[in-house]
N, C-alpha and C positions, 0 to 999 in steps of 0.2 A: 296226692297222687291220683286219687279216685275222679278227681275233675277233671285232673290233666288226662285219663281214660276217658272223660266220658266227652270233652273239648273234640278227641278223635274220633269216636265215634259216629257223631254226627256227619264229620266228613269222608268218613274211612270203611263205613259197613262191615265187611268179613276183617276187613286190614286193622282194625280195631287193635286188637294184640303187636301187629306190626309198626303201629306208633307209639302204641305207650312204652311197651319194650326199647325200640328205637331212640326215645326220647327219655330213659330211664339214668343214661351215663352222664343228661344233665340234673337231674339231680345229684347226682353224687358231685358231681363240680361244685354246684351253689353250696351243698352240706362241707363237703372238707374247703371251700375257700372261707367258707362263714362263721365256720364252728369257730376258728380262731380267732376272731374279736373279742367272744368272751372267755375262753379258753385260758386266750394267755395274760388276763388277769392274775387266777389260779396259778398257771406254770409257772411265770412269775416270782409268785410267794415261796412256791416250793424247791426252787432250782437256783433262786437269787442270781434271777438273771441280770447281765449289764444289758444297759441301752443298746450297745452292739448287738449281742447273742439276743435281744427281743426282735431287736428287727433280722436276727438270721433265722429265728426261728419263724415268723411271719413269711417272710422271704423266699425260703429253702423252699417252698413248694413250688412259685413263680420261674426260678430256673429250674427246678426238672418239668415244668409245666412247657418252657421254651423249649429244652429237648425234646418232649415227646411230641411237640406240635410237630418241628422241624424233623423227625424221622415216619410218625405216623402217615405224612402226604406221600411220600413215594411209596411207602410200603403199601397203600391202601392201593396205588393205582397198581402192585405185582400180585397183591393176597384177596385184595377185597375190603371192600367194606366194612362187613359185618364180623369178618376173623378179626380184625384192628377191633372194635368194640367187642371182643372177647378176651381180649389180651389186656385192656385196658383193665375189662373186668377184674379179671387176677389181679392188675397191678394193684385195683382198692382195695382188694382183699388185704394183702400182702400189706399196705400201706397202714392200713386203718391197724392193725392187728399188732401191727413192730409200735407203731406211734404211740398206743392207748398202753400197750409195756414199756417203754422206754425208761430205762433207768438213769439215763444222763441226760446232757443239753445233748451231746456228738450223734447218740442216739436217734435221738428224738429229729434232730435236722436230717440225718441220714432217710432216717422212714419219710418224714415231710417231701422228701426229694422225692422217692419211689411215688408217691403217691400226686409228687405234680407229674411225672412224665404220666400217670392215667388222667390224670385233668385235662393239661396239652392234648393230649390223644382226643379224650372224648369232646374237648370243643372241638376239633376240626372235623371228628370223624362224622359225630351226631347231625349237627347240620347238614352234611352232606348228606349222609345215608337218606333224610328223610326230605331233603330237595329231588334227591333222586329218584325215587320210590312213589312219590304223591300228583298227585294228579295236576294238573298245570291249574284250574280255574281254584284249586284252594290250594297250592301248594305254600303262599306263603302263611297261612292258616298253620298247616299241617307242620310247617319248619319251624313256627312262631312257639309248637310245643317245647322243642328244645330249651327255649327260654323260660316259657311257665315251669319249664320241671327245675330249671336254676332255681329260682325265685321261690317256689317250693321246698326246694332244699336247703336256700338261706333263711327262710321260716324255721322250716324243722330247726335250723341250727340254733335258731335264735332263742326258739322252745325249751328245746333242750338246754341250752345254756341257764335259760330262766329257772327251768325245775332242776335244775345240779348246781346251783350259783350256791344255796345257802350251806350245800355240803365242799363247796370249791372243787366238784368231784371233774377233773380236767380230764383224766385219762378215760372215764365214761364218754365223756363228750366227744373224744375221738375215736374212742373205738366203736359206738353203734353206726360207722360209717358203714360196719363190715354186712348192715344186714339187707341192706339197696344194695350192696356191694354182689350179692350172692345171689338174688332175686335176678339183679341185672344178667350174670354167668348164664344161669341154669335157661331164664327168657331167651338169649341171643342163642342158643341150638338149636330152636325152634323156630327162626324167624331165618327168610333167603333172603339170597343179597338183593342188591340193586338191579335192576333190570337194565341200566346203561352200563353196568362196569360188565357184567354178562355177554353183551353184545361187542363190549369191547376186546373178552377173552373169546370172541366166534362162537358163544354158546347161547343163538339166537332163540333156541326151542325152549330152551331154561326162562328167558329174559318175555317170550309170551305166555308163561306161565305163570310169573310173579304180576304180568300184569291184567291179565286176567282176571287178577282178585278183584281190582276196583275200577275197572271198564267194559266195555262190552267189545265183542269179537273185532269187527271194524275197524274203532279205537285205538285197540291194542296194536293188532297191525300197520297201521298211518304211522304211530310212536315208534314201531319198531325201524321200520322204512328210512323215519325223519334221522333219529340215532345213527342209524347206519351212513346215511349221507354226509352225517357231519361226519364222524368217526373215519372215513374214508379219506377226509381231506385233510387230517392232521397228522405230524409225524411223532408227537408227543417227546419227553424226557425233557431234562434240563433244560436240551439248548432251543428249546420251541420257547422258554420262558423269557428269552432275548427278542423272540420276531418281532419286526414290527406293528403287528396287526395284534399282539397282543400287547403289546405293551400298557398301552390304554387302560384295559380290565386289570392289568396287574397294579398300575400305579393308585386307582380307585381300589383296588380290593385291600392294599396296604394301608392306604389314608383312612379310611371307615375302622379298621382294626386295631391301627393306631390312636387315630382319635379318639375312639372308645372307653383308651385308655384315659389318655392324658389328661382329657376333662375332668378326671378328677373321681371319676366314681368311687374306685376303690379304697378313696380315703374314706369315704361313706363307710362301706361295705365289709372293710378291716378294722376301721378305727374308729366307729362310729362313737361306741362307748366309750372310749380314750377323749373325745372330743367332746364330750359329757361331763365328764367324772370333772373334766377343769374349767366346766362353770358353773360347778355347785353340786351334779349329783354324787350320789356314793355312788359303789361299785354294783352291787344288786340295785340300785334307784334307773343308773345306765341300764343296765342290760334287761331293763324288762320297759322303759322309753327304747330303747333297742326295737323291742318285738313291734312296736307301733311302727317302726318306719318297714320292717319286714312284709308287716299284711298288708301297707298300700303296695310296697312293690310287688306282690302278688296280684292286689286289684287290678292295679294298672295295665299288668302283663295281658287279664283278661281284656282289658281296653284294647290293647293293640293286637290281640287275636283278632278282633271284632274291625279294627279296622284298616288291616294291613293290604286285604283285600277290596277295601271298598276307598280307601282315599288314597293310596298308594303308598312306596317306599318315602320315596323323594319329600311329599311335604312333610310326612312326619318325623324325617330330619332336622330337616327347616324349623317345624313348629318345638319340636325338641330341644332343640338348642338355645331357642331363644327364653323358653321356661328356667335352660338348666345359668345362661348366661346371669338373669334376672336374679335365680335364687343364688349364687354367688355371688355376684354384687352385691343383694342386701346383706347376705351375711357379712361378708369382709369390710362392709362401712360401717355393719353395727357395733363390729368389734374392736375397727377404730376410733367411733367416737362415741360409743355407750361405754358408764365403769364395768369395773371387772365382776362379775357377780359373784357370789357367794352362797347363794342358797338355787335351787329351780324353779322360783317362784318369781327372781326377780327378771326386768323385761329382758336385758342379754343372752338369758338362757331359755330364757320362752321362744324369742325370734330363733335362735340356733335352733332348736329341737322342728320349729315350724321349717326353716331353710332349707334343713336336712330333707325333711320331709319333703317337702316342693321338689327340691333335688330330686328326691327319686320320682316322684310324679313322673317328672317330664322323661326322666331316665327309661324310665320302666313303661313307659307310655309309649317311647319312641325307640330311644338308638339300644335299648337291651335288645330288645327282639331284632326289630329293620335289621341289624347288622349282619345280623348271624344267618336270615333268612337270604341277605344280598350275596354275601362270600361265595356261594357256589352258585349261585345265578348267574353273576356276570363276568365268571371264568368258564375255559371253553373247556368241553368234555374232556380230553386226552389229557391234557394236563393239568386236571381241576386237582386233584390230591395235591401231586405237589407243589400247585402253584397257591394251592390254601395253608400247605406246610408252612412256605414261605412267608406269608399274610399274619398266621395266628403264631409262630414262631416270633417274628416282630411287634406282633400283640402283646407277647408275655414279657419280653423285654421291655416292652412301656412298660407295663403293668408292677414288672420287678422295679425300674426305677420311679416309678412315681411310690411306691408303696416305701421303699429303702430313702427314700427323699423327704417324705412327706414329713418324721419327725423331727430332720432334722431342718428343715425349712419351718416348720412349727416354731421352733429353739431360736429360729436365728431371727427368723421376722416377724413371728408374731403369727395368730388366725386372721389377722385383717388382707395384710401385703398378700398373703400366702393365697385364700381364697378371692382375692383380686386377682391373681396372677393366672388361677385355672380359670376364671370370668376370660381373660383376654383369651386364652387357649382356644376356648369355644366360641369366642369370636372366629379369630381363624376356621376352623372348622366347618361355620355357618359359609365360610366365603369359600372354600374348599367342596363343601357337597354341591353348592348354587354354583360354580363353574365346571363341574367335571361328573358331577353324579348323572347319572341320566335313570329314566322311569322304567322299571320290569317289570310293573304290575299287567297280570293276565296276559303273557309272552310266554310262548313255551319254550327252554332250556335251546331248544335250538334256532328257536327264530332269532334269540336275541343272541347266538352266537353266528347265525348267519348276516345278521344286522351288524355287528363289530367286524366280519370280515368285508362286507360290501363297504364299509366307511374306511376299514386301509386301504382298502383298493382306488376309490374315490380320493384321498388324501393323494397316492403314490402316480395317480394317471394324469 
């Protein structure tokens, strides 16, 4: 967490506290989606779970993750920003607190839910709040935190998992969610909202006062001006999510959130250690190879801080895809035509653990961050909340069926067919960002919503 401060700092001077705070609800995302790879080893043993109730209990977080995405977008564009990442806040609480008691499976999936609708919520909220809020020539910098605090999160989880593995202490592992949980609470009282959703409620005098923090007078006012221009010219609500002039950003804001998914990560990122343990390691052998592929997706994260601004969104798509296409393919040929291993020394489960790892490289290099930093980019102010509802709502629904699918596509075809299969996915995908993605790097929020309305215009005349 202390990097992910001092990551803002550099960019943020006084606003320092209003990123790290801002970007605090992504860690709690990466800690409670991560905790559970090693977790439900443990629950596992203790609950005698069936294959079903393993995959409900993985799961149950992914639909309340879809609910909270799908109600936090509107509510954000009536309440605000920063009230939605206070609510989410409670819901970890509350989440982290039922789950680490849970005395049954019903339990324990119940709390799992509460605490996806705070996950749902805090991806769509966090990236917005601090698209909003950051200054245009580092904003994707500034957005790119949200991601380093995941990645942080799925460390600590992986930590944690490591120093509780040899007592199998599972409900430890879910309940220290509750202490970023609390931190988060008490930080967001002290942080204002958005300076555009401000201008959106007529509380212009509020909205040059947040920005003040990290511009100078001039500045501040041109931003306020530009805001207002756009904001003027939208009617907002649902049925602005039909125009034609948006349509465009919305079918790219869905494609990027989706893809996201489908590629495959979260088999990494839930089942990494599942995808271990059955080619040789034990269960403590998994989860501490686990922790290796966690601090590169942390490094990497720092890679794409560093270069989100300087080479753009667009190619680190591109160049992402073709790392994560590569490293599934070799995976899923080696496991069709290398023997089955038995120990982690022999070479099947050497190239797996390297795979994995590559996987995240490219992951965590490129489409972790680009994505989340794109979402509220290339949607137009008025309707950004709910049209990101709609986006990471359909995010989570990938994300629940690739995650509810993955073992049992494991069962039917094999790791070869299976990670062949998300290789093709990211083919697609490669061919989906190169026709339709277009470049926001160093664009401010409203040129490049005045640019999406000058190209309807231009299409319809």
């Amino acid at each position: 967490m202390s990097d992910a401060t001092s990551a803002a700092g550099r960019f943020g001077g006084g606003n320092k506290p209003i990123y790290f705070f801002g970007s605090l609800g992504g860690l709690l995302f990466g800690y409670d989606t991560g905790v559970i790879s090693g977790a439900i080893l443990f629950i596992n043993e203790e609950l005698g779970l069936t294959p079903f109730l393993e995959g409900l209990v993985v799961a149950s977080l992914l639909l309340g993750a879809a609910a909270g995405a799908a109600s936090a977008g509107p509510l954000s564009d009536r309440l605000g920003r920063r009230n939605i990442i206070i609510i989410a806040a409670v819901l970890f609480s509350i989440g982290a607190i039922g789950a680490a008691l849970a005395p049954n499976v019903g339990v324990l999936v119940l709390f799992r839910v509460v605490l996806g609708l705070a996950v749902g919520a805090a991806a769509l909220i966090v990236p917005l709040y601090l698209s909003e809020i950051a200054p245009t020539q580092v904003r994707g910098a500034i957005s790119s935190l949200n991601q380093l605090n995941i990645v942080f999160g799925i460390l600590f989880a992986y930590i944690v998992n490591a120093l509780l593995a040899s007592a199998g202490a599972w409900r430890w592992m879910l309940g220290l969610a509750l202490i970023p949980s609390l931190v988060l609470l008490i930080g967001m009282f002290f942080l204002p909202e958005t300076p555009r959703w401000l201008v959106s409620q007529d509380r212009d005098e509020d909205a040059r006062d947040v920005l003040r923090r990290s511009r100078d007078e001039e500045t501040a006012e041109k931003e306020i001006q530009d805001i207002k221009e756009v904001e003027e010219q939208e009617e907002g609500g649902l049925r602005e999510l039909t125009a034609s002039w948006v349509r465009p950003a919305l079918i790219v804001a869905i494609g990027l959130a989706v893809f996201q998914q489908i590629i495959g990560i979260n088999t990494i990122i839930y089942y990494a250690p599942t995808t271990l343990t059955n080619v040789g390691y034990g269960n403590e052998a998994a989860i501490y190879a686990n922790l290796i592929i966690g601090v590169v997706n942390v490094v990497m994260t720092f890679v794409a801080i560093w270069l989100i601004d300087r080479v753009g969104r667009k190619p680190l798509l591109l160049t992402g895809l073709a790392g994560m296409v590569l490293s599934l393919t070799v995976l899923g040929l080696s496991s069709l035509l290398l023997p089955q291993p038995s120990s982690p020394t022999e070479p099947a489960a050497i190239i797996t653990l390297l795979c994995l790892a590559g996987f995240i490289v490219s992951f965590a290099a490129t489409w972790g961050p680009t994505v989340w930093v794109m979402l509220p980019e290339v949607l137009p102010l008025r309707i950004r909340g709910t049209a990101m509802g709609v986006a990471i709502f359909l995010h989570w629904l990938a994300n629940f069926a690739v995650t509810q699918t993955f073992p049992i596509f494991l069962a039917a075809w094999g790791p070869g067919i299976t990670f062949l299969g998300y290789a093709v996915i990211g083919v697609l995908a490669f061919l989906f960002v190169g026709a339709l993605v277009t470049e926001t790097k160093g664009r401010s929020l409203e040129q490049i919503e005045a640019d999406l309305r000058q190209k309807a215009r231009f299409a319809s005349g």
